[in-house]
Z-matrix of the N, CA and C atoms (Angstrom, degrees):
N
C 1 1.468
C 2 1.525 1 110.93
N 3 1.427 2 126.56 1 -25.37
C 4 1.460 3 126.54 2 -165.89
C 5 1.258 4 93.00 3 -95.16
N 6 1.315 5 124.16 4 -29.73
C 7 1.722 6 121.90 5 172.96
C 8 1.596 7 111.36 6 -54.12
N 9 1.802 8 101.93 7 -49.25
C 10 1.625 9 109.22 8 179.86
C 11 1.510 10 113.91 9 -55.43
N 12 1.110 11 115.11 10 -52.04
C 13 1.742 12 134.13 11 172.77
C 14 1.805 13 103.64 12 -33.14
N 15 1.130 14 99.60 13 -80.15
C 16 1.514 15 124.06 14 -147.23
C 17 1.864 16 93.91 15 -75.25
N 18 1.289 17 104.84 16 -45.42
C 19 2.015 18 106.19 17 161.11
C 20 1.910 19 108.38 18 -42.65
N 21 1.181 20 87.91 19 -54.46
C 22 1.617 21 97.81 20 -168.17
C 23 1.535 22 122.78 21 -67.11
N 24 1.597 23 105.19 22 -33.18
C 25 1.157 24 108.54 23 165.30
C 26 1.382 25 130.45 24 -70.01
N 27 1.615 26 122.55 25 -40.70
C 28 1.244 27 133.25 26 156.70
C 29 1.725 28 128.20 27 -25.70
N 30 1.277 29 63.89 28 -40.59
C 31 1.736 30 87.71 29 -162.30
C 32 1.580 31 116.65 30 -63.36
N 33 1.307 32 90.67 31 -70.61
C 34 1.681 33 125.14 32 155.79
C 35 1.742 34 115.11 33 -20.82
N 36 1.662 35 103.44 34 -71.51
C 37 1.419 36 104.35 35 162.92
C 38 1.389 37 122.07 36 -60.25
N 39 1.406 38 122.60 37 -55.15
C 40 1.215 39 110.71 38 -154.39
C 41 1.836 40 109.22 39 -79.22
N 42 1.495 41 125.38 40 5.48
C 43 1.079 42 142.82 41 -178.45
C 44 1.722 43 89.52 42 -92.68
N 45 1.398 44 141.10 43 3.67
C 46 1.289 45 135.27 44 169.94
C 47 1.594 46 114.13 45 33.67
N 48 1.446 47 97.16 46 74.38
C 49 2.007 48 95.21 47 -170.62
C 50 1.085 49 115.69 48 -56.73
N 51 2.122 50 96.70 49 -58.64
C 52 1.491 51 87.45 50 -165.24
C 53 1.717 52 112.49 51 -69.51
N 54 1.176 53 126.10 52 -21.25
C 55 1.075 54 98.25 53 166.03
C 56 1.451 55 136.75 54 -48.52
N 57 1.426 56 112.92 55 -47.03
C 58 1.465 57 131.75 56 165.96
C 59 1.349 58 127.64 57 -43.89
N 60 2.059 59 116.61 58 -17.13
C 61 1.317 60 116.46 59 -146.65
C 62 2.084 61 68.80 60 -111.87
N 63 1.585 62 107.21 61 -21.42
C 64 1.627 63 110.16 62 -159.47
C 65 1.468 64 110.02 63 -78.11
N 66 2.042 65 113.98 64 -33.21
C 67 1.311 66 124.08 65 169.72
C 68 1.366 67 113.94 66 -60.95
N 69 1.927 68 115.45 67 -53.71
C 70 1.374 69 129.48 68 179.95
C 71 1.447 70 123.91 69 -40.10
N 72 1.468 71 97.56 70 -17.09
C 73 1.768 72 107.44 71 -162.25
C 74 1.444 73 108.29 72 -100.38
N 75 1.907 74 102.63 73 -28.47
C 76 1.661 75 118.13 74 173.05
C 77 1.475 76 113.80 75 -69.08
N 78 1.159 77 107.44 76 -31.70
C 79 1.318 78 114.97 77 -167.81
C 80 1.273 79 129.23 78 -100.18
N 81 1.630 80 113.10 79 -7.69
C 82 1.260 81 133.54 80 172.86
C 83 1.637 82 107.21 81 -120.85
N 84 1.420 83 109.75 82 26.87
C 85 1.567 84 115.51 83 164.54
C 86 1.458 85 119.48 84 -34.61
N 87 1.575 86 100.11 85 -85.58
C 88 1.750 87 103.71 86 -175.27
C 89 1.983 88 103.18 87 -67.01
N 90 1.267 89 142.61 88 -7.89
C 91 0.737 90 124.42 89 -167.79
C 92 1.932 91 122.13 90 -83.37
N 93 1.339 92 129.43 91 174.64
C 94 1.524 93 122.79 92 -155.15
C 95 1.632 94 85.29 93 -96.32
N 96 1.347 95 102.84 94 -173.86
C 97 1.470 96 122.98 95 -164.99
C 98 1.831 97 86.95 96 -85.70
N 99 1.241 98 110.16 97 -41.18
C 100 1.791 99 93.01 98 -164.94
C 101 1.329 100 99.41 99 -77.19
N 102 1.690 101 125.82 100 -51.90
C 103 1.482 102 118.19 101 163.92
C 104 1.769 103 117.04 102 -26.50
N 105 1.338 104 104.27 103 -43.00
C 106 2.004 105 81.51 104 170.74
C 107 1.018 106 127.19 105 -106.47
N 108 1.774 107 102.48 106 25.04
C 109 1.570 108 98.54 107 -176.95
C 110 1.764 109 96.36 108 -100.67
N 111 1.498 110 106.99 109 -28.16
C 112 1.266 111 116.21 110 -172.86
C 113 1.793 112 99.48 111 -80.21
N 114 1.210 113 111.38 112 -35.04
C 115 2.121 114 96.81 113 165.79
C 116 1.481 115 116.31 114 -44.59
N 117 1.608 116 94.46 115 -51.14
C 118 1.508 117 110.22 116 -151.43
C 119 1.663 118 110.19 117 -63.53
N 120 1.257 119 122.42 118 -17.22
C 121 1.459 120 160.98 119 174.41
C 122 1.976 121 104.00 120 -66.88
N 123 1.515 122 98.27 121 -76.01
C 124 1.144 123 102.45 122 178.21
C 125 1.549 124 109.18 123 -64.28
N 126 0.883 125 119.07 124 -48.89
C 127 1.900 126 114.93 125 -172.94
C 128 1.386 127 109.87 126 -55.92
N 129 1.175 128 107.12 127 -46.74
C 130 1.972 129 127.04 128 168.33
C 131 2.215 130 89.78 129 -46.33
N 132 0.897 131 121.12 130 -84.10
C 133 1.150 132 114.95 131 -152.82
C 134 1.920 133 113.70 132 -72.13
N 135 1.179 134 116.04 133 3.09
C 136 1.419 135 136.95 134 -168.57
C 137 1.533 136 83.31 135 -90.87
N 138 1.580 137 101.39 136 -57.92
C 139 1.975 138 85.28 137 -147.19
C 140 1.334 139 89.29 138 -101.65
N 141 1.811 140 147.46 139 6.30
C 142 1.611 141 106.87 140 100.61
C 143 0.987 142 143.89 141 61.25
N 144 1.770 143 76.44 142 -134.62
C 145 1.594 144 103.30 143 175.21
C 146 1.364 145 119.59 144 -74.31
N 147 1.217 146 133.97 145 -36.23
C 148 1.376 147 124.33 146 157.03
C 149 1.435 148 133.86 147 -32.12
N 150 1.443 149 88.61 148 -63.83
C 151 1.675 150 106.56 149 174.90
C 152 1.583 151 109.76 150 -44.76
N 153 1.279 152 117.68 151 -47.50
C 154 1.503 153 123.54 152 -164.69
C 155 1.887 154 104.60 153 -77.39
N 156 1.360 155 94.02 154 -29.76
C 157 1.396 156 84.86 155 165.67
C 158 1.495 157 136.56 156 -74.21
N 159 1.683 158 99.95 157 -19.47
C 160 1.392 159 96.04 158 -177.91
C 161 0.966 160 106.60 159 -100.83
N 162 1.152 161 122.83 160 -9.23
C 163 2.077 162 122.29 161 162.01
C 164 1.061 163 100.01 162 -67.76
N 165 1.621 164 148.75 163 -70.51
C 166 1.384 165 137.22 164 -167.44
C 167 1.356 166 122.85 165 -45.19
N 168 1.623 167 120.38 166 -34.88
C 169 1.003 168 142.78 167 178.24
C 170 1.320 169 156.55 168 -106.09
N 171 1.441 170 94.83 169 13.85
C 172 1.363 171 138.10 170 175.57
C 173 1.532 172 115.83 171 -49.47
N 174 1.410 173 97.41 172 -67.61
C 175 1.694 174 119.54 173 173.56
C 176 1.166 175 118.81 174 -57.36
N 177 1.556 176 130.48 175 -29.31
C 178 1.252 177 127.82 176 -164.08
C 179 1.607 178 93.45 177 -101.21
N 180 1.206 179 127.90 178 -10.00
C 181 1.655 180 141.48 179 -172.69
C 182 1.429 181 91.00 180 -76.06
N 183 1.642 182 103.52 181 -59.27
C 184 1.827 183 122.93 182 -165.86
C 185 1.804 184 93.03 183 -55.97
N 186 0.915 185 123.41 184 -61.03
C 187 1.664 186 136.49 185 -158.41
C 188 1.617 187 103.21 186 -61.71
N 189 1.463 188 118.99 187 -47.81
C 190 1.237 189 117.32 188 174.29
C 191 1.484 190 123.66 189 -64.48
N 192 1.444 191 104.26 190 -46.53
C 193 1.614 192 107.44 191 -161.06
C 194 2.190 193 92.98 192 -83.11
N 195 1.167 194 103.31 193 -12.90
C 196 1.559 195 102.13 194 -173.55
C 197 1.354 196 130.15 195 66.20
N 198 1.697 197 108.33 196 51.18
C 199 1.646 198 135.34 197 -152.66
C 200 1.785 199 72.32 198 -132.96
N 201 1.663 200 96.14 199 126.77
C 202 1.418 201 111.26 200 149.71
C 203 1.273 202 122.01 201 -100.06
N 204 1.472 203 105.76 202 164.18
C 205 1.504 204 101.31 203 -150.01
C 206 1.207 205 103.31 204 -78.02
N 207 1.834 206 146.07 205 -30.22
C 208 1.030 207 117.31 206 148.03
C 209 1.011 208 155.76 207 -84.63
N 210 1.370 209 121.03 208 20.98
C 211 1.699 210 117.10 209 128.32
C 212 1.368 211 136.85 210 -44.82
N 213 1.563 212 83.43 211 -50.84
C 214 2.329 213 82.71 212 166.86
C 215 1.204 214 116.59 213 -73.21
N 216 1.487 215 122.66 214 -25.56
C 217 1.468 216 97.75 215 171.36
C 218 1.658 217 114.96 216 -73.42
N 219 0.817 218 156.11 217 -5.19
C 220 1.582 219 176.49 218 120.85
C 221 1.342 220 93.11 219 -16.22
N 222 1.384 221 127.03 220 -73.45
C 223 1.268 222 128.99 221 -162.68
C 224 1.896 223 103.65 222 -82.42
N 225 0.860 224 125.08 223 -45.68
C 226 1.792 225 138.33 224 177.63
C 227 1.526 226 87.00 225 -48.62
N 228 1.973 227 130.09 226 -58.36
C 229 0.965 228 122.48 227 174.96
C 230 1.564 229 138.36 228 -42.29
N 231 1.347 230 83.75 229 -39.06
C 232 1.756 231 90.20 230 -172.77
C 233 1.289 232 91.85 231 -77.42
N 234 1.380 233 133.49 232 -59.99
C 235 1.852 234 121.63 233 -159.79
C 236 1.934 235 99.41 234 -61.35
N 237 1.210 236 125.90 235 -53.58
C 238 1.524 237 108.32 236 -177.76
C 239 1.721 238 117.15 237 -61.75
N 240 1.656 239 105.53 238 -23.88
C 241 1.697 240 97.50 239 147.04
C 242 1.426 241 132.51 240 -28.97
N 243 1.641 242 85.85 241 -71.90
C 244 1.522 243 107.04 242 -172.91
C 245 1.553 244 112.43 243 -54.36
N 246 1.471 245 131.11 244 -23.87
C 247 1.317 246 140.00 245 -147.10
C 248 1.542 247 86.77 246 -107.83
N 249 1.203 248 118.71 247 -45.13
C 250 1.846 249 121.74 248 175.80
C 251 1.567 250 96.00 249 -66.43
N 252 0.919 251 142.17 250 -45.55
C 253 1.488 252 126.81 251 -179.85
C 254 1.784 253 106.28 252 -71.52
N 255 0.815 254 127.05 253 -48.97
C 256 1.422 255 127.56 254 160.70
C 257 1.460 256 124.05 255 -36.47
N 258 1.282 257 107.09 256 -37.24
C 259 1.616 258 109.41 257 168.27
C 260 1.646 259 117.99 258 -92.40
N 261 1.380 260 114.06 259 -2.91
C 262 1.488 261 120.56 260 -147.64
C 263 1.907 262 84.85 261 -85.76
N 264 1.738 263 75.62 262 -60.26
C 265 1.929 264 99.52 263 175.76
C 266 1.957 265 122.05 264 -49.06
N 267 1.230 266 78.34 265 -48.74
C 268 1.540 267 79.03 266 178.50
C 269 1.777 268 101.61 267 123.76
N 270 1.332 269 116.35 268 -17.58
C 271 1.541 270 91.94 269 -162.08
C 272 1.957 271 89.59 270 -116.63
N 273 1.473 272 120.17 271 77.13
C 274 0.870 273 85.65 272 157.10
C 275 2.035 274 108.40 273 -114.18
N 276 1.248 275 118.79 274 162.94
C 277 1.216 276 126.75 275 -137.84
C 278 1.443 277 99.53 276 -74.06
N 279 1.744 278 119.32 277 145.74
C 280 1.248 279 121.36 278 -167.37
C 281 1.484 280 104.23 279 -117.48
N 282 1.690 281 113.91 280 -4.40
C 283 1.444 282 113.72 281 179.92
C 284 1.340 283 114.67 282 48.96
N 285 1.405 284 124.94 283 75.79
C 286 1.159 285 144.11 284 -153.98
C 287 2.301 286 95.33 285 -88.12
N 288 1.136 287 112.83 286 105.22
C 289 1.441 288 106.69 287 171.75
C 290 0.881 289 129.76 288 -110.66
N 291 1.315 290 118.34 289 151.59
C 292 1.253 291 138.50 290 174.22
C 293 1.538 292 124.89 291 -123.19
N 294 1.603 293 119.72 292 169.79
C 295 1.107 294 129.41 293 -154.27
C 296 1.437 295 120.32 294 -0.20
N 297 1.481 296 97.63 295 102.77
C 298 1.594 297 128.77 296 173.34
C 299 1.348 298 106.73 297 -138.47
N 300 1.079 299 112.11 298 159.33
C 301 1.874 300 111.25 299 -163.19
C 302 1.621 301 106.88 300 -111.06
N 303 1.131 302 96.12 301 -7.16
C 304 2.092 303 94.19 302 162.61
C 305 1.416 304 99.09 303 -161.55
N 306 1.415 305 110.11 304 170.17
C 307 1.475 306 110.70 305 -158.31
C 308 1.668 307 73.43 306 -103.27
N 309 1.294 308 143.47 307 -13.96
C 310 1.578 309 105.14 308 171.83
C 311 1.369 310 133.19 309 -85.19
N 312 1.324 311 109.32 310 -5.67
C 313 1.615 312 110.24 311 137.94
C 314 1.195 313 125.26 312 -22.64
N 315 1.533 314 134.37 313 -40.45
C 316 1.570 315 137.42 314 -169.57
C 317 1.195 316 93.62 315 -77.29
N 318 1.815 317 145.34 316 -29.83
C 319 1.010 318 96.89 317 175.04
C 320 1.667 319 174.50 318 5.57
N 321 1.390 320 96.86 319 -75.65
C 322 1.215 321 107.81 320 -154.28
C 323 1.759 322 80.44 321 -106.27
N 324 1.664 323 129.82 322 -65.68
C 325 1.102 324 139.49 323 -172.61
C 326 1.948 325 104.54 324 -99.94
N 327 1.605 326 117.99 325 106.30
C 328 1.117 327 129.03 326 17.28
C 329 1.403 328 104.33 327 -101.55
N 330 1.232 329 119.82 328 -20.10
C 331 2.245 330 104.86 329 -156.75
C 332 0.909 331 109.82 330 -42.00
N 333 1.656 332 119.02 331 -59.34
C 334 1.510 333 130.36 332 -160.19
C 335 1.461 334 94.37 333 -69.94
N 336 1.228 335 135.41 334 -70.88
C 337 1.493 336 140.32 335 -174.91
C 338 1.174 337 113.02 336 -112.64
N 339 1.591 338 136.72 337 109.25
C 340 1.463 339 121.09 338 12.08
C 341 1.065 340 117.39 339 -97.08
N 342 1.203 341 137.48 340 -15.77
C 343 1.570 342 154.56 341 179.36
C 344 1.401 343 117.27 342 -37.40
N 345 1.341 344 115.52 343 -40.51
C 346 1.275 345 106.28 344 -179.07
C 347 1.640 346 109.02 345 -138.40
N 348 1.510 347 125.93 346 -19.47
C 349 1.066 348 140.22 347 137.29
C 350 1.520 349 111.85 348 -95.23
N 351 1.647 350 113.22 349 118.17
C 352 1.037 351 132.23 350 -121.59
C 353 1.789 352 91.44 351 -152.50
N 354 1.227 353 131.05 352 139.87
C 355 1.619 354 119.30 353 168.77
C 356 1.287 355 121.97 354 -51.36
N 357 1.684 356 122.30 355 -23.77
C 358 1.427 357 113.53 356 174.34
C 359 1.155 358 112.34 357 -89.03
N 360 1.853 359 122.94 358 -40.47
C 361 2.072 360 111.72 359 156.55
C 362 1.300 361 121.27 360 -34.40
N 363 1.616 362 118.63 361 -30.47
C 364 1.371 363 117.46 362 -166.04
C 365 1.856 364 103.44 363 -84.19
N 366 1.258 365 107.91 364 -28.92
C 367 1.170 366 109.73 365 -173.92
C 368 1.473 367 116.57 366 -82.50
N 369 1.218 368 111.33 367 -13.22
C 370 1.502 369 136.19 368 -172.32
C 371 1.492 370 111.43 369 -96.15
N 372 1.227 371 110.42 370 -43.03
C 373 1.507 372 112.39 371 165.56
C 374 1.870 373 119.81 372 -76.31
N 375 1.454 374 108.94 373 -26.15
C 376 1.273 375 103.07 374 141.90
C 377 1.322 376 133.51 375 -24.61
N 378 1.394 377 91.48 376 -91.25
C 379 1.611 378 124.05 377 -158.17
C 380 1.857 379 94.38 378 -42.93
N 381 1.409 380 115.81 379 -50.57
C 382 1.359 381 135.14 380 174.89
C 383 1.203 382 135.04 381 -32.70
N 384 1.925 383 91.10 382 -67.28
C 385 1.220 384 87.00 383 160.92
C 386 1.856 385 139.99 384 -89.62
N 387 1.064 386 88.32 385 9.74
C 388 1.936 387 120.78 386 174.00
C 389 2.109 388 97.06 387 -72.49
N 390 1.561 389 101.51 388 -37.84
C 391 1.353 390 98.11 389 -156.38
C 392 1.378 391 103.76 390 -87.57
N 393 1.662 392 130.23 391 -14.34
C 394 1.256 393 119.33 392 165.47
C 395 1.550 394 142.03 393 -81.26
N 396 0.764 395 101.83 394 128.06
C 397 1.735 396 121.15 395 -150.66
C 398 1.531 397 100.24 396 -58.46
N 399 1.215 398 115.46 397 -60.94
C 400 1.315 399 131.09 398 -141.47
C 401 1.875 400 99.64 399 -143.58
N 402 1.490 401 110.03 400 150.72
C 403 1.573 402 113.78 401 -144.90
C 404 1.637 403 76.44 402 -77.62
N 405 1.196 404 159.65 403 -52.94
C 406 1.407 405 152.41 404 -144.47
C 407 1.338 406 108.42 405 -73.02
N 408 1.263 407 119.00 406 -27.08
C 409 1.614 408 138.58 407 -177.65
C 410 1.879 409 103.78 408 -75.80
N 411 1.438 410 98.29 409 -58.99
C 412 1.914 411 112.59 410 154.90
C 413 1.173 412 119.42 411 -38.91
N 414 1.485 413 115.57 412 -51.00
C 415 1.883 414 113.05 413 -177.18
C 416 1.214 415 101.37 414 -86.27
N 417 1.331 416 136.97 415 -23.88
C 418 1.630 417 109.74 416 178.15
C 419 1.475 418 110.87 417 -91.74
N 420 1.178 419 122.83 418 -7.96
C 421 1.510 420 129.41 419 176.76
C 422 1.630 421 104.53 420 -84.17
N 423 1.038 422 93.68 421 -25.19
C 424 1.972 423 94.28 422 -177.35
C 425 1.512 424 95.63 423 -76.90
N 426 1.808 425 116.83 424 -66.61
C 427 1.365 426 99.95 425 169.78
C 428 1.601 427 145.14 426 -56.45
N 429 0.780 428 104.75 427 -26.16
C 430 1.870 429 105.02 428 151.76
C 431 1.379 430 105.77 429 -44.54
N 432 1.883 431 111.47 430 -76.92
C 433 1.534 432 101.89 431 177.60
C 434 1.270 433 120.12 432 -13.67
N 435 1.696 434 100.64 433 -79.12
C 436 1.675 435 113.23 434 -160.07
C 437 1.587 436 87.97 435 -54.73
N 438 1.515 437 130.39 436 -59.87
C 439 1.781 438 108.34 437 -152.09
C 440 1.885 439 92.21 438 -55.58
N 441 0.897 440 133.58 439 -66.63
C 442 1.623 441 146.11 440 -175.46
C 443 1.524 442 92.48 441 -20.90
N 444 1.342 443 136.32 442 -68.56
C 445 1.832 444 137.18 443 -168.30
C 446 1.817 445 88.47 444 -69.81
N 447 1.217 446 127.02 445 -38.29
C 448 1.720 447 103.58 446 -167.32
C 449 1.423 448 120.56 447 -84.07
N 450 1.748 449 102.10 448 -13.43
C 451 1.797 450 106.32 449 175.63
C 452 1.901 451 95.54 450 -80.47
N 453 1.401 452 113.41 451 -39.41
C 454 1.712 453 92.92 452 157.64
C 455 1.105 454 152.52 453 -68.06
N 456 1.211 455 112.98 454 -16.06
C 457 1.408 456 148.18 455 162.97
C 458 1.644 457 102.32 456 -54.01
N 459 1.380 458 98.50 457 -52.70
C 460 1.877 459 108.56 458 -176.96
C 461 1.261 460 106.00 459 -76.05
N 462 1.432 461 125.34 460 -27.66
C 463 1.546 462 114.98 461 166.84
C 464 1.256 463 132.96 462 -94.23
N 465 1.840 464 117.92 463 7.07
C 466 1.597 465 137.40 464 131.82
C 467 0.947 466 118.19 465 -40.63
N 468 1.457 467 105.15 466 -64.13
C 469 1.256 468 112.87 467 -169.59
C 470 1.379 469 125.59 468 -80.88
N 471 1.580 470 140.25 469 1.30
C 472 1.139 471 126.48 470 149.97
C 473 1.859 472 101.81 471 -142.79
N 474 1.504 473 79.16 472 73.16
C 475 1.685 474 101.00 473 179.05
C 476 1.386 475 109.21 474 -101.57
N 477 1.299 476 122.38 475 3.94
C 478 1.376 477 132.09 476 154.31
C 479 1.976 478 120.00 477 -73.43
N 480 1.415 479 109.35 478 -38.40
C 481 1.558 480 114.86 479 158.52
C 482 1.179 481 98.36 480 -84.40
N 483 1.647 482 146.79 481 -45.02
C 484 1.989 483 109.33 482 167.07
C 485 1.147 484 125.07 483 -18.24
N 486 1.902 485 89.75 484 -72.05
C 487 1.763 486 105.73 485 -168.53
C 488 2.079 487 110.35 486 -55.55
N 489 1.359 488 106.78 487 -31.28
C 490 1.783 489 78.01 488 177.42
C 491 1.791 490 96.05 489 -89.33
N 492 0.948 491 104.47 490 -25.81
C 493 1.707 492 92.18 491 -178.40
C 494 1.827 493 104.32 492 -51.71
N 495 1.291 494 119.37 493 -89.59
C 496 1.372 495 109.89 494 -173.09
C 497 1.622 496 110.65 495 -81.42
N 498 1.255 497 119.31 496 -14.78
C 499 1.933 498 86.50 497 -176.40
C 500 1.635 499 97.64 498 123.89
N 501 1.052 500 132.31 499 176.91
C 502 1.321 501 143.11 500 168.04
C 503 1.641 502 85.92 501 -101.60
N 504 1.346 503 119.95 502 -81.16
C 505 1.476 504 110.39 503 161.34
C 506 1.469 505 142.24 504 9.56
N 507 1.608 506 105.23 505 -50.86
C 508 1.328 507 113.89 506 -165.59
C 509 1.214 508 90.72 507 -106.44
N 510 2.088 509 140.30 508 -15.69
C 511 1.171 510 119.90 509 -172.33
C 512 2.100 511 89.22 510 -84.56
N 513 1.398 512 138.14 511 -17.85
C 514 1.287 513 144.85 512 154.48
C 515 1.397 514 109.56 513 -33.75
N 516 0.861 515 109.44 514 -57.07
C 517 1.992 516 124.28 515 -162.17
C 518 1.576 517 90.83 516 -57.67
N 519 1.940 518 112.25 517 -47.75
C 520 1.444 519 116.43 518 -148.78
C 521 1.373 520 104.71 519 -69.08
N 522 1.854 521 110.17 520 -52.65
C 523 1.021 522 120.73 521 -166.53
C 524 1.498 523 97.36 522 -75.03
N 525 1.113 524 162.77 523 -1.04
C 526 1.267 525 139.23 524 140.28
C 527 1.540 526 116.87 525 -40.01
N 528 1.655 527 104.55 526 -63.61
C 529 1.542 528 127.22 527 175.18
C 530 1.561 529 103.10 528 -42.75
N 531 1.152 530 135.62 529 -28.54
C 532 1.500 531 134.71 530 172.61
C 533 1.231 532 119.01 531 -79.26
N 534 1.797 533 114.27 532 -45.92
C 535 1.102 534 113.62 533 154.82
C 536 1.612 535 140.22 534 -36.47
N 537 1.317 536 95.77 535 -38.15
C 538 1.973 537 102.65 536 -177.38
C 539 1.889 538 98.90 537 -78.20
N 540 1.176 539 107.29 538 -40.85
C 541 1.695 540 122.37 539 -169.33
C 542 1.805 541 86.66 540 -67.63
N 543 1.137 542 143.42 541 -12.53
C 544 1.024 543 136.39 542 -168.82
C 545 1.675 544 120.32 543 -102.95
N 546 1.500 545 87.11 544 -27.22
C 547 1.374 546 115.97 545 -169.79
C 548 1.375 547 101.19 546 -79.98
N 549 1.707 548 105.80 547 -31.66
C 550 1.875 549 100.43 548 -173.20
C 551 1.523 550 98.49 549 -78.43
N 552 1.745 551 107.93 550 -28.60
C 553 1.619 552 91.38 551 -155.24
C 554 1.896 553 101.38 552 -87.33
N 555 1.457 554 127.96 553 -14.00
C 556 1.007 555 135.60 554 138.38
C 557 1.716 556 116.35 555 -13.03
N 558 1.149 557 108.40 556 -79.46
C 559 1.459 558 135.73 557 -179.10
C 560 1.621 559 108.03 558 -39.19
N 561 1.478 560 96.17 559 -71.89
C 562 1.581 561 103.21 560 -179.34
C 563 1.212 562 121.49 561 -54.30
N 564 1.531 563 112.85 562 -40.79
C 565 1.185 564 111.37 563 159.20
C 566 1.714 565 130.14 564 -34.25
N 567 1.315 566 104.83 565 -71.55
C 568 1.800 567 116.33 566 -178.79
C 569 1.461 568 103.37 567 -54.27
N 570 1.584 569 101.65 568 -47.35
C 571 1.830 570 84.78 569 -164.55
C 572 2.141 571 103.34 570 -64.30
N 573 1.126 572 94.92 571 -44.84
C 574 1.875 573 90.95 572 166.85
C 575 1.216 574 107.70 573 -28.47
N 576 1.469 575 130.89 574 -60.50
C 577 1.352 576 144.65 575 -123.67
C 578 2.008 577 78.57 576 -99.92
N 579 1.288 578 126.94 577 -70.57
C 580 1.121 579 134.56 578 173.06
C 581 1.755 580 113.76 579 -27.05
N 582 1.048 581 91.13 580 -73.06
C 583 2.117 582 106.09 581 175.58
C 584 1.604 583 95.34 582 -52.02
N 585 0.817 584 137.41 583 -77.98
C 586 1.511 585 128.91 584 -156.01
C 587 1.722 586 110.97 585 -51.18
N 588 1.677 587 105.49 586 -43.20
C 589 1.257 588 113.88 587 -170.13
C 590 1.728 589 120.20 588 -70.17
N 591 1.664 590 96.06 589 -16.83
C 592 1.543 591 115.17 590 -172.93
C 593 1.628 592 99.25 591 -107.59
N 594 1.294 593 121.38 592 16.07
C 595 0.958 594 132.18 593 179.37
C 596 2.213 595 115.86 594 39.21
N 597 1.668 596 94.54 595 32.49
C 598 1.343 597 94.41 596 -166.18
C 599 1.609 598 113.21 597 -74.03
């Protein structure tokens, strides 16, 4: 159960919602309530299947290219660093688009990738799925994943009561507050990745 917890929480943060729920809302401006209920659906099931791929396949990535796993967490650390300072500040990039012929095109390119799978999620779902030992340790870490993408999925999808509930404003305030929570789990990460590799 503390595996399910602590998977889920990771996840959760380092998938930067409210930021995600703050882009989703820019980018689905002129669009209708079912148009973002039907994105919020597809983006939910995009990053998924992604996600599950790069957890399954993490290890066999690590084994080929001949990267131990704490080196990537070192390096996975520094880019979800970099991505917590990006949210801390305010400018990290929202890839503002234009001419596309339906807004469910955004799917997959940007929400799902980079928006919410992101180079430091990717490096993080690595490191992750590299770190489970044994296939039962894999299935409850995968399900965390998946519950972690469907409680965002649920805040896509009625990110129209967010926005009057707190504000565009107040989803700003949050994603800062994610940013610092990102910044610690950033941290813990490398120094892990550091101690193991220095054998301290």
């Amino acid at each position: 159960m503390e595996l399910f917890f602590s998977t889920f929480l990771k996840m959760f943060f380092i998938m930067t919602p409210f930021f995600v729920v703050s882009v989703f809302l820019t980018l689905t401006d002129d669009a209708t309530i079912e148009e973002q209920h039907t994105l919020a659906l597809k983006v939910t099931r995009s990053v998924i299947i992604i996600s599950l791929i790069l957890l399954f396949f993490g290890s066999h990535i690590f084994s080929v290219l001949g990267i131990t796993l704490d080196a990537f967490r070192i390096g996975a650390g520094a880019l979800l660093f970099i991505t917590a300072v990006e949210l801390v500040r305010g400018d990290k990039e929202t890839k503002n688009i234009k001419n596309i012929s339906s807004v469910l095109d955004l799917a997959v390119v940007p929400l799902s990738v980079p928006i919410m799978i992101g180079p430091g999620t990717i490096g993080i779902l690595f490191v992750l799925g590299a770190s489970f030992k044994t296939l039962p340790d894999l299935l409850i870490g995968s399900l965390a994943m998946v519950c972690a993408v469907i409680v965002i999925g649920f805040m896509l999808y009625f990110s129209n009561i967010i926005k009057r509930a707190v504000g565009r404003q107040g989803l700003l305030i949050i994603s800062k507050f994610t940013g610092l929570f990102l910044a610690a789990l950033s941290a813990q990460i490398m120094f892990s990745g550091i101690k193991n590799f220095l054998n301290l």
